[in-house]
N, C-alpha and C positions, 0 to 999 in steps of 0.2 A: 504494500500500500504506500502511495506516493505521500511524505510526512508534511506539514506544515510551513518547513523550512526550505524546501525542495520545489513547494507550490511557489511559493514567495519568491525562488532564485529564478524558477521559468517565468513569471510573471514579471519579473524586472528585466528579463531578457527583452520579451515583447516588447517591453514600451523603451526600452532603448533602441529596439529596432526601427519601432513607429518613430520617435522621436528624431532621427537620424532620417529617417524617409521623410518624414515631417519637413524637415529642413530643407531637404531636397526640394521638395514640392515648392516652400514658400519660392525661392528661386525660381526655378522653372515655372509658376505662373505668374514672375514678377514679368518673365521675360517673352511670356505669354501675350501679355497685357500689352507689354512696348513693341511688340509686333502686329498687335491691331491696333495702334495709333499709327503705326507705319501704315497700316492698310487704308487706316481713316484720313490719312494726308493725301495719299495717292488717288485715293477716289474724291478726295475733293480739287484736287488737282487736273483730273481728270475731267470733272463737272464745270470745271471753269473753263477746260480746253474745246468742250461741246459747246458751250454759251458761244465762244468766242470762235469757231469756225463755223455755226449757223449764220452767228453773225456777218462772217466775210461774205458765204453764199450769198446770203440775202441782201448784202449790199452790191455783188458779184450781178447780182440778176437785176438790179435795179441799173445800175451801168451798162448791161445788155440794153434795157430796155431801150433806154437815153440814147444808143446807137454810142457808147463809149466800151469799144471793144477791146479795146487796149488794156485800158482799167479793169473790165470785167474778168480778163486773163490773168491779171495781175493776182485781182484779188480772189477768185476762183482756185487759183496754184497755192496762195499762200493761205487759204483754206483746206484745201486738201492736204498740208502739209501737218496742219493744226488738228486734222483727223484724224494722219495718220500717227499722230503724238498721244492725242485723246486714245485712240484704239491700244497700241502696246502699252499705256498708266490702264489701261483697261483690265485688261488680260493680265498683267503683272499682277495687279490688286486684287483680283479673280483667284490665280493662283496661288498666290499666299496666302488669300483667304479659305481655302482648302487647305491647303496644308493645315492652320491654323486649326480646322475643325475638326482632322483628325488625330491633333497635340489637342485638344479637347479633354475628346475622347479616350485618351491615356492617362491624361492629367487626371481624370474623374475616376477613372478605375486605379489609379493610384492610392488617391483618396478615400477609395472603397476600402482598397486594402491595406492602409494604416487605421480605419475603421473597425475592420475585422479583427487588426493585434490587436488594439486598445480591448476591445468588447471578451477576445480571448484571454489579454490578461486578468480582466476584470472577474471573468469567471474563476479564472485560477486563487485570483484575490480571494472569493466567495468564499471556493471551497477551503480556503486556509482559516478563512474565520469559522467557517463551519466546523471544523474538525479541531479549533480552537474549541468551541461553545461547547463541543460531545463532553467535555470535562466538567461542564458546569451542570451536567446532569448525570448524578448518580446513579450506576445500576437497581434498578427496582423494579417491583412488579406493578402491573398496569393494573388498579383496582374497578373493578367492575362490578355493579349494581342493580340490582333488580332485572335482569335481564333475562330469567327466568319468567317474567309477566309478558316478554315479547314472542309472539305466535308466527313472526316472521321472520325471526333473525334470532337465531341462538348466538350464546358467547362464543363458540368455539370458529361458527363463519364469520362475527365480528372479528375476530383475533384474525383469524385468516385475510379476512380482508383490508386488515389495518398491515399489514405483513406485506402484502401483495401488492398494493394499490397506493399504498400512503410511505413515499419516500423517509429512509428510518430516520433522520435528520428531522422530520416536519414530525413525526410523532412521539419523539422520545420526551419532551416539553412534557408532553401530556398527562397527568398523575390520572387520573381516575374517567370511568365515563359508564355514568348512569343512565337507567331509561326510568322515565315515570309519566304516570294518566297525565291525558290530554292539558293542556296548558289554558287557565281560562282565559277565555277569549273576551276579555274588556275595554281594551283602549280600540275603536274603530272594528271590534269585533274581526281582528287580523292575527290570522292563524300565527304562534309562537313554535317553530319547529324545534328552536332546542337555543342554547346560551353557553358562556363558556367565561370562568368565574376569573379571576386577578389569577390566582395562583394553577390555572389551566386543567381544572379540573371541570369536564363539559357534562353537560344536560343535555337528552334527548327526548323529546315529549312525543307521546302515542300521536302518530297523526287521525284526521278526524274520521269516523267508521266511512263517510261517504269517499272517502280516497280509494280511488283503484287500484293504485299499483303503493303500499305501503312499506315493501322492504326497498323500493327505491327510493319512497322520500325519505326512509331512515336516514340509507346508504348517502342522500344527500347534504343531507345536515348534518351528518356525523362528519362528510368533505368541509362542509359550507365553517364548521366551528372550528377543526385545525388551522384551516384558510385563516381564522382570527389570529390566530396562536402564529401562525405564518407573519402576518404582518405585525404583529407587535415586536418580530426579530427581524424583523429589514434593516437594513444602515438607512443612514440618512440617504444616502442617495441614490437606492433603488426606490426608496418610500418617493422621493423627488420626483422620478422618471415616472414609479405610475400617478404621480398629483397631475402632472404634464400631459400623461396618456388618456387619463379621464376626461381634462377638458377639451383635450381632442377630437373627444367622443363624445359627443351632445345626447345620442341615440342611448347609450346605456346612464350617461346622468340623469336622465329622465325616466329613466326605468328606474334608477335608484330612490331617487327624489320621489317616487310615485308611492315607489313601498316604504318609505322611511321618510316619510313628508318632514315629522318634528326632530331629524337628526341633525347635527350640527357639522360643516362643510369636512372637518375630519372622521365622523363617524361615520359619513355619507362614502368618504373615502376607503374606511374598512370594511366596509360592508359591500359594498362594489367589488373589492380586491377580496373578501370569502366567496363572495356570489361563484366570481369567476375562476376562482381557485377549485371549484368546486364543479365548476364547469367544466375546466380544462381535462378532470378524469374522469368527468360523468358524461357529460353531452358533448358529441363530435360537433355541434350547430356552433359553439362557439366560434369554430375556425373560418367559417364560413359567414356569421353573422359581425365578428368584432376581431380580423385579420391579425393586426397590432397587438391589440389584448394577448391573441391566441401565441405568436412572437415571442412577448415581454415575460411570458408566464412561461414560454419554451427554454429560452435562452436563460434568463433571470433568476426560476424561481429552481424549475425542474432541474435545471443542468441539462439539458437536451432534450431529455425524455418524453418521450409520444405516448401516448394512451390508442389505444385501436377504440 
């Protein structure tokens, strides 16, 4: 198993690499930039030399008219001369504006891939805290409650499914997780699936007899309250990236805000970030409905890891 110190030495590799590419970049689209001012000279140079040999023509033909043949020769030559000036700032400004666009197009994929070290060191960063944190939680047994009153879910397929399904990192937090009768329904008469107390010990409440499918809404609240337990261990600056991603997303702050009208704009925030946590290994629609979301929770939270 890769240690602590070892995540921390590849991760400083990356960003020295980025950092060095970094540098690179800034240069190469400093001189990016001074080769489309050269382009923008040339084509204005170019626009001046069209004005100004229409202009000969058109004096050129007005000399014709006049019966001043001489002049109109004169000026007709030193027009075509001025076109054929205008045409090669033409074609020069053309050509290096191609060139330009496919130094774009390198520059950008450059950029992608100082992108990609930064994001893979930042994983590696993760995983060093994470395997820091494993110490701050002692081996113990996972205490479990009344779960003999559930008709749909024994202890022993919870245990299984918390094994299987719930990364050991996001569940070791977890001291106990109870089941008990329906949650009363008072404040807007909105169903309470389950809660998960300061010290990460969760509640699951019977969902209501008209639910159809009840060993999935367990299975999803028992996701949905880790997902709490998940966010209250983010650093600050994944917590940062998904406050950013939400307001990117109008579609799911609305959904939030719809079921949690009286929460206040950080709770609004955890509770978006269990929905979709909960999402991410229960409903494939997330991937399809909230792209980003589906991403941030790949990369960020998972460590890669897909759910079928």
């Amino acid at each position: 198993m890769t240690g602590k110190n070892e995540l921390r030495q590849n991760a400083a590799a990356l960003l020295d690499e980025a950092s060095n590419l970094s540098a690179e970049l800034d240069d190469e689209w400093q001189s990016h930039h001074e080769q489309w001012e050269e382009v923008n000279r040339l084509q204005e140079e170019a626009d001046e030399l069209a004005d100004e040999f229409k202009q000969l023509y058109e004096e050129a033909r007005e000399a014709y008219d006049n019966d001043e043949k001489g002049l109109a020769k004169e000026l007709s030559t030193e027009g075509k001369e001025k076109q054929e000036e205008c045409e090669e700032l033409n074609a020069e400004a053309n050509e290096l504006r191609a060139e330009l666009h496919k130094e774009r197009q390198y520059l950008e994929e450059k950029s992608a891939q100082i992108d990609r070290l930064r994001n893979k060191a930042q994983l590696l960063i993760d995983r060093s805290r994470k395997s820091r944190r494993k110490r701050d939680y002692p081996k113990r047994r996972l205490e479990l409650s009344n779960w003999n009153e559930c008709k749909e879910l024994s202890e022993k397929d919870l245990l299984s499914f918390l094994k299987s399904e719930i990364p050991s990192e996001h569940s070791k937090p977890i001291r106990s997780i109870g089941y008990k009768q329906p949650y009363s329904m008072q404040r807007n008469s909105h169903f309470r699936a389950g809660n998960i107390s300061e010290n990460c010990e969760i509640t699951i409440f019977e969902p209501p007899q008209t639910s159809r499918n009840k060993k999935s809404l367990i299975l999803m609240s028992l996701c949905h309250e880790v997902g709490h337990s998940v966010y209250r261990g983010l650093n600050s600056e994944l917590k940062d990236e998904w406050k950013q991603l939400l307001l990117a997303d109008p579609v799911l702050q609305h959904e939030t805000h719809e079921r949690y009208p009286d929460f206040s704009a950080n709770r609004i925030r955890s509770e978006a970030f269990a929905t979709c946590y909960a999402r991410y290994i229960r409903d494939p629609l997330l991937r399809l409905e909230h792209y980003d979301v589906y991403v941030y929770f790949q990369d960020r939270v998972f460590s890669g890891r897909e759910y079928p």
